[in-house]
C-alpha positions as CSV (number, residue, x, y, z in Angstrom):
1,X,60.8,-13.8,8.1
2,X,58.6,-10.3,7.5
3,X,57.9,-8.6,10.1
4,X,54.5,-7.8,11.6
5,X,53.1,-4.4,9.9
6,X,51.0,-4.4,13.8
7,X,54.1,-3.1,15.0
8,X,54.2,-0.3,12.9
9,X,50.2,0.9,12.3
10,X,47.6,-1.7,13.9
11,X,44.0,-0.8,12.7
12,X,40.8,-2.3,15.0
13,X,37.8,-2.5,13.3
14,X,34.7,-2.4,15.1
15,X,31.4,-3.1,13.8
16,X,28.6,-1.6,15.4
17,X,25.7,-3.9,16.1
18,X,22.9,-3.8,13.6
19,X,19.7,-1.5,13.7
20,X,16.4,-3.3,14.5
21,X,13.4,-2.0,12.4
22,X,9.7,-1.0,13.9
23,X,8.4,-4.3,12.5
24,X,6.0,-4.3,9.7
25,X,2.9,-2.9,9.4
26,X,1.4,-4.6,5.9
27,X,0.8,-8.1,6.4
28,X,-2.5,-9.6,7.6
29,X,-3.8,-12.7,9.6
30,X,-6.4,-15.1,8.9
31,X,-7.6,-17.3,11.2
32,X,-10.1,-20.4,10.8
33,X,-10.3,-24.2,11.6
34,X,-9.4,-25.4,8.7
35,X,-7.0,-28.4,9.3
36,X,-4.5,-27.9,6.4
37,X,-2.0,-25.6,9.1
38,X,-1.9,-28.1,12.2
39,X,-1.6,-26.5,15.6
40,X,2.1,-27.8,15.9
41,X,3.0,-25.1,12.6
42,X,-0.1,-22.7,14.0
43,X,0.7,-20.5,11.2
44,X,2.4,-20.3,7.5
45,X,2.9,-17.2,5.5
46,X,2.4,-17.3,2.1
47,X,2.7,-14.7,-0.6
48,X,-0.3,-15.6,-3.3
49,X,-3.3,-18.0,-3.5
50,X,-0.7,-20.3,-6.0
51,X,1.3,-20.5,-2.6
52,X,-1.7,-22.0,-0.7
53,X,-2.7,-24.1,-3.4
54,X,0.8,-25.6,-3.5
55,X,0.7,-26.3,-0.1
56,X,-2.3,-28.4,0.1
57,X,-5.2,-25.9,0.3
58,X,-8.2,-27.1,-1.9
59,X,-9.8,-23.2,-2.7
60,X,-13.0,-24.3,-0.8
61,X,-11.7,-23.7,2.9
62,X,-13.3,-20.5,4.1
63,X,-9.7,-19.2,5.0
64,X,-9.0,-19.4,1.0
65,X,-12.1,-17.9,0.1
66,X,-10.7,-15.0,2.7
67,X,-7.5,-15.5,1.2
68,X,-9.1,-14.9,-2.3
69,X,-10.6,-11.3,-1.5
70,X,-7.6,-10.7,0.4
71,X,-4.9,-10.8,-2.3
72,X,-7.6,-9.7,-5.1
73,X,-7.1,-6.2,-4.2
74,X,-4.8,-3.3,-5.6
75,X,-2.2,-3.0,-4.9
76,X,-1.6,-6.8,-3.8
77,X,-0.1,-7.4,-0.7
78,X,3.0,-8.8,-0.7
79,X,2.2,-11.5,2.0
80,X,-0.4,-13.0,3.9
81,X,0.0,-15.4,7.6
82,X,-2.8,-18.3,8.2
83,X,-3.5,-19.4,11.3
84,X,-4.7,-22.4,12.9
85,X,-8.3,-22.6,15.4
86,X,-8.0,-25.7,17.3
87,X,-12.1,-26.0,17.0
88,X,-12.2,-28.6,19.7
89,X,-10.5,-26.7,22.8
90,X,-9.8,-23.6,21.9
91,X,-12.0,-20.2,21.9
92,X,-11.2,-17.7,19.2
93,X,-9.0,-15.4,21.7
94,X,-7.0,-18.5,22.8
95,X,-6.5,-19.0,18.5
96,X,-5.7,-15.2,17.7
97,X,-3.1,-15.1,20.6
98,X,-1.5,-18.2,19.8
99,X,-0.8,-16.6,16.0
100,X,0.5,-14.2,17.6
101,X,2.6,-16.0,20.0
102,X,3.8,-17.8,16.8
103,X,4.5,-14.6,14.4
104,X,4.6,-11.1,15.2
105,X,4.7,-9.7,12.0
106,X,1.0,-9.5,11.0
107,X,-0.6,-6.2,11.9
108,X,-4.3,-6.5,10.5
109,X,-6.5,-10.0,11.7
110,X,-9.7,-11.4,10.7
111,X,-11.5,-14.6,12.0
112,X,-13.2,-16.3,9.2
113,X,-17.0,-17.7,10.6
114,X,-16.9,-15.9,14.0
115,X,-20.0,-15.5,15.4
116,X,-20.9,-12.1,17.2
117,X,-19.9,-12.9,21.0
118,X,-16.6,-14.5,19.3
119,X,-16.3,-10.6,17.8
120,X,-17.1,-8.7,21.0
121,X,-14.0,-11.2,22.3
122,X,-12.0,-11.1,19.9
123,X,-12.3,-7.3,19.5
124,X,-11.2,-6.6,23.2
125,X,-8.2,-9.7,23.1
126,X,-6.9,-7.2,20.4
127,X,-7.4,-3.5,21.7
128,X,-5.1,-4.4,24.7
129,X,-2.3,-6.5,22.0
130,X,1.4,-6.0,21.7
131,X,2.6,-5.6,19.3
132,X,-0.4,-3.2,18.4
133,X,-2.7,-4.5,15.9
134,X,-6.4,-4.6,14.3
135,X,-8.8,-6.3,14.2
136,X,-11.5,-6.7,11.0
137,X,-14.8,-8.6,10.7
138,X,-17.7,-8.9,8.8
139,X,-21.6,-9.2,9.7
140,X,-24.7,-9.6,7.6
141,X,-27.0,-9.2,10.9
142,X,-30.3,-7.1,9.1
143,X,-30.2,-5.5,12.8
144,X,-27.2,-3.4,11.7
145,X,-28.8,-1.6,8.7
146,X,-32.1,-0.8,10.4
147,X,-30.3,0.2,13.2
148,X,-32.1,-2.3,15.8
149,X,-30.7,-1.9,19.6
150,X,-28.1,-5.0,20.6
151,X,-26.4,-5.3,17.4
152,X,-22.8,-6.2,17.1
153,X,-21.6,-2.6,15.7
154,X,-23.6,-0.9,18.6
155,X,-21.6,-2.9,21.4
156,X,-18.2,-2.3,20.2
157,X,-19.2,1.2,19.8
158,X,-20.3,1.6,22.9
159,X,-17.0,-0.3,23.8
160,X,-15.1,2.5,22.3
161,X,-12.7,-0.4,20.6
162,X,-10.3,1.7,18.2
163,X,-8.3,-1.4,16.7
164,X,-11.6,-2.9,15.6
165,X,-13.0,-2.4,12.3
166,X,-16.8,-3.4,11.3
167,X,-18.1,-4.3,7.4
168,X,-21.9,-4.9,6.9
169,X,-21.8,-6.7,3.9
170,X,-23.7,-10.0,2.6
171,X,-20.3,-10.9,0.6
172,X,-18.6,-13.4,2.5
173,X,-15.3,-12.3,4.0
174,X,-16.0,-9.0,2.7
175,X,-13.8,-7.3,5.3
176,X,-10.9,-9.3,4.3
177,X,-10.6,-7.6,1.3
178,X,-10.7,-4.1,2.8
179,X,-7.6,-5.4,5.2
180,X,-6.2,-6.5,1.7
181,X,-6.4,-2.8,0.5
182,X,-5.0,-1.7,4.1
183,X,-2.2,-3.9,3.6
184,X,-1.4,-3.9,-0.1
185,X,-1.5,0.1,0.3
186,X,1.0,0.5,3.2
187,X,3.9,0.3,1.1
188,X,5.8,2.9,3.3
189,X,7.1,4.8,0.1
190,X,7.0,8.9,0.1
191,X,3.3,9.9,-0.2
192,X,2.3,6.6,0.6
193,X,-0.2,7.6,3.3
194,X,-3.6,6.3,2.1
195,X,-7.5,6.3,4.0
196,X,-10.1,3.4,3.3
197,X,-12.8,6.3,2.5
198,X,-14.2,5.7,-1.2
199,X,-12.1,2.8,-1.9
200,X,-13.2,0.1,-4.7
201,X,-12.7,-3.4,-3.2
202,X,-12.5,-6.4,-6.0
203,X,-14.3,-9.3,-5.3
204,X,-17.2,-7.5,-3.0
205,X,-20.4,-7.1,-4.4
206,X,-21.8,-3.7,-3.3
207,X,-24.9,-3.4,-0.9
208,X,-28.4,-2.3,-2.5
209,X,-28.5,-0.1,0.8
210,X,-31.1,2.9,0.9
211,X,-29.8,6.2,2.4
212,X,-31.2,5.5,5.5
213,X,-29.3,2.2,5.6
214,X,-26.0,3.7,5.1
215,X,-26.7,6.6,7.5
216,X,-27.7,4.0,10.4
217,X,-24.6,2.1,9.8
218,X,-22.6,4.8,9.7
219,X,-24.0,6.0,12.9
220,X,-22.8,3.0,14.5
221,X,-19.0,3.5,13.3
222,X,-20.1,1.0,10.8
223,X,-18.7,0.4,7.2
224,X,-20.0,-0.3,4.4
225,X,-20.0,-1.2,0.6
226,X,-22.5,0.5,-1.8
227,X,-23.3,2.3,-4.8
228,X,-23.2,5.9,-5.0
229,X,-24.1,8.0,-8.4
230,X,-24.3,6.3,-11.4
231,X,-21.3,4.6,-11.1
232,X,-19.2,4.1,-8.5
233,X,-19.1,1.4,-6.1
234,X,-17.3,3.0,-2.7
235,X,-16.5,2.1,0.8
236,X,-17.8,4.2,2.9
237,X,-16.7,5.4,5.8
238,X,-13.2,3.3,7.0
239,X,-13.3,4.2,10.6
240,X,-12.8,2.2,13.4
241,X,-15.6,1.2,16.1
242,X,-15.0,4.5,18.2
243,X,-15.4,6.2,15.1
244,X,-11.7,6.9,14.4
245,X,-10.4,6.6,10.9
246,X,-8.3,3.7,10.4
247,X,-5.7,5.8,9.0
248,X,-4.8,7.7,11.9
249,X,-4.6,4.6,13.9
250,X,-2.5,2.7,11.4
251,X,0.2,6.3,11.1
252,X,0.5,6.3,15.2
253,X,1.3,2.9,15.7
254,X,4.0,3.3,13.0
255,X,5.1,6.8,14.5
256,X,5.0,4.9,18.1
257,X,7.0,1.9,16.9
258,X,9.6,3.6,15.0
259,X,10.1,5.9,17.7
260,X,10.6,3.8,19.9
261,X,13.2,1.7,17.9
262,X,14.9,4.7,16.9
263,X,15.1,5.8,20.4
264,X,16.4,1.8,21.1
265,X,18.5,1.8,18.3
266,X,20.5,5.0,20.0
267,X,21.0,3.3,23.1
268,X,22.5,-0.1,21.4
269,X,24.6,1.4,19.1
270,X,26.1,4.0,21.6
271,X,29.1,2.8,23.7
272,X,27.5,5.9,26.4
273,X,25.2,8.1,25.8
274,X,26.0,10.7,28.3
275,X,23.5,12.3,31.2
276,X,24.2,15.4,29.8
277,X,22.5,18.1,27.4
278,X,24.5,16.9,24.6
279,X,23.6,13.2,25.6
280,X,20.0,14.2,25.2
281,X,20.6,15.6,21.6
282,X,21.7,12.3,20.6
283,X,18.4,11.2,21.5
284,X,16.7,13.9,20.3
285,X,17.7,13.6,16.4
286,X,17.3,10.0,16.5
287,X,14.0,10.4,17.3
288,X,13.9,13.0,14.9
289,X,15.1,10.7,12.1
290,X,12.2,8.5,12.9
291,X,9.4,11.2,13.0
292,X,11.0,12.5,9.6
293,X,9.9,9.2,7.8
294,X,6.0,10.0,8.6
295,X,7.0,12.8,6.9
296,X,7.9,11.5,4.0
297,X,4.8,8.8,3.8
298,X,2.5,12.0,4.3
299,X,1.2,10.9,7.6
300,X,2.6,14.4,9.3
301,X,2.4,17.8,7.8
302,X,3.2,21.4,9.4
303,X,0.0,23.5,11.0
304,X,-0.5,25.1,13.7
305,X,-0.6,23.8,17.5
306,X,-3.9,23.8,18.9
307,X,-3.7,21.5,21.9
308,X,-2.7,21.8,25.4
309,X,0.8,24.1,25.5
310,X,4.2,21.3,25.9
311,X,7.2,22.9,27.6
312,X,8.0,25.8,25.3
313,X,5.5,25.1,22.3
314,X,2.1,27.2,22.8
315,X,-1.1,26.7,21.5
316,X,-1.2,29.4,18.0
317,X,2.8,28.2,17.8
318,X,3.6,26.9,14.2
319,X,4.8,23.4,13.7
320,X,6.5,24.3,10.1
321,X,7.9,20.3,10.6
322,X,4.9,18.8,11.1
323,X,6.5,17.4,14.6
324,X,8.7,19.1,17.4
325,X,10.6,16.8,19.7
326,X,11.3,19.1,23.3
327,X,13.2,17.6,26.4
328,X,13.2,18.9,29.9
329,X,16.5,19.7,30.9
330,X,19.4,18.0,32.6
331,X,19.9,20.4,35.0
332,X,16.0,19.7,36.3
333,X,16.2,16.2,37.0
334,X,15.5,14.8,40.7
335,X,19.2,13.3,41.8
336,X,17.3,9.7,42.3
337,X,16.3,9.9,38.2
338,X,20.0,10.7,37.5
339,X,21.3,7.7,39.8
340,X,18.8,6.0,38.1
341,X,20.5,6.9,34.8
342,X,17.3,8.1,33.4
343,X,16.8,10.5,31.0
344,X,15.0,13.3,31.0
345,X,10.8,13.0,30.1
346,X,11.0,13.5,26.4
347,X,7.9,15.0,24.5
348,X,7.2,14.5,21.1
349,X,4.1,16.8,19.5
350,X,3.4,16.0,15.8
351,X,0.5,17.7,13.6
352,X,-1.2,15.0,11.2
353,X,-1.6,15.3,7.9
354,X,-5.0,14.5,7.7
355,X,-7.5,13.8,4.9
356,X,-10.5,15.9,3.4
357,X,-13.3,13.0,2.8
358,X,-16.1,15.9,2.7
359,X,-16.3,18.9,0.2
360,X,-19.1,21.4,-0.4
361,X,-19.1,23.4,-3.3
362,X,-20.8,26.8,-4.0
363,X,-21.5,27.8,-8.0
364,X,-23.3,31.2,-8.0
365,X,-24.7,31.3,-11.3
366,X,-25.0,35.2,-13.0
367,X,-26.8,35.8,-16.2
């Protein structure tokens, strides 16, 4: 009989445990009473309108007509999650939370038919959500474009909602399409960082909206769809009801969340990561690694500090990264923090990349 080879060389292999992803960032909900999903399933995903039809949809529900502008866009989306209303007990909060109760990978919602005091609710449900997302809907209310006092736009401006997202538009579902584009765009490749300024949107017929119009809804942190020149059919302004471009939300909750995994990840994977300055660096470049993919989708780009000074960076100071990630040190922590095996406060200033949606152009003519 052989002999063991253990006795001579024994090899352990350990496999560390698998690295979680920030979750995704480029699928949208839509949520109506249509009773094709029942409130058992509350949700399906599917990944084209052949999908829906296959599973029982007839292509006159107002969640496929949502569906329709939704996937129409370019680049497509890859997927799409329907959700269920329970019409009969259910407001559209309760709905919206119990999609997300049942699937947390949509990122981008819209309620098909809600009516304005279901947007106002809605709109707050999902500034305070977690995992963070957005929230997009579309009015026709005349008292938008002329800019009349108590009009939907108004109050969630005055809310200050940044997760909300307003369309004026008299094409149904019109604001599905634009969380289409959001979501079809997102890809997460290098340069892939995109803003809803000036985008065309298939399926939306644009507004015959005067200048005054547009200005009034724009005013309100409005958006909408309309001719400018002689040919080109834009959105127009893609920020969010506190006036914030959707962009820059979208890019910090993807910085947040993969920071936060990365930061997770570190912990996990680690048999210790020790209370010391060496410990710290550990957590420092993974963090790193994660702020380095914003990078590469464009979202972060070096310039120069010109907020509040943090630890040793000071306002003038060059980020030539884009981000800086700074510690306190060990040596400064209050003995109850280090029984408490906490680390350090970690501080993480990043410079965004921006976008220029506004040019003016001198030509000096000389003869």
């Amino acid at each position: 009989m052989a002999q063991s080879l253990d006795d001579i060389v024994k090899v352990n292999v350990t496999v560390s445990p698998q690295a979680q992803s920030a979750g995704s960032f480029d699928i949208g909900l839509i949520v109506g009473k249509s009773a094709v999903i029942s409130t058992q399933d509350r949700v399906k995903i599917y990944t084209s309108l052949a999908s829906m039809k296959s599973d029982g949809w007839t292509g006159e529900e107002p969640e496929y007509k949502a569906a329709a502008l939704y996937f129409s866009q370019s680049p497509t989306p890859s997927k799409l999650v329907v959700g269920r209303w329970d019409g009969t007990g259910e407001t559209a909060v309760d709905a919206v939370d119990a999609c997300r109760a049942a699937n947390n990978d949509w990122y981008g919602c819209y309620v098909v038919n809600a009516t304005p005091e279901e947007i106002e609710e809605v709109a707050a449900a999902v500034e305070a959500m977690k995992p963070e997302s957005t929230f997009f809907y579309t009015t026709n209310d005349e008292a938008v474009k002329n800019g009349t006092p108590g009009n939907i736009m108004e109050a969630l401006k005055g809310a200050g909602y940044k997760r909300t997202f307003g369309m004026f538009s008299t094409t149904e579902h019109a604001a599905a399409a634009v969380m289409g584009y959001a979501m079809g765009a997102n890809t997460g490749g290098a340069n892939s960082a995109y803003t809803l300024a000036y985008k065309s949107l298939v399926g939306v017929t644009p507004e015959p909206l005067s200048t005054t119009e547009v200005q009034k809804i724009l005013a309100l942190n409005g958006n909408a769809y309309t001719h400018y020149g002689t040919n080109y059919k834009l959105l127009v302004q893609g920020t969010m009801a506190n006036g914030v471009p959707f962009d820059e939300v979208l890019n910090l909750d993807m910085l947040t969340a993969e920071i936060q995994i990365g930061a997770v990840n570190a912990l996990v994977r680690a048999a210790k990561i020790p209370q010391t300055e060496d410990g710290m660096s550990l957590l420092i470049n993974a963090i790193e690694e994660q702020c380095e993919k914003s990078v590469v989708r464009g979202a972060i780009a070096p310039g120069v500090w010109k907020a509040s000074p943090v630890l040793t960076l000071q306002r003038g100071d060059t980020l030539s990264k884009g981000y800086l990630v700074l510690a306190e040190s060990i040596a400064s922590q209050t003995q109850e923090d280090r029984e408490a095996r906490k680390a350090p406060p970690i501080y993480v200033p990043v410079k965004m990349a921006g976008a220029i949606e506004h040019v003016v152009i001198n030509v000096t003519v000389n003869r």
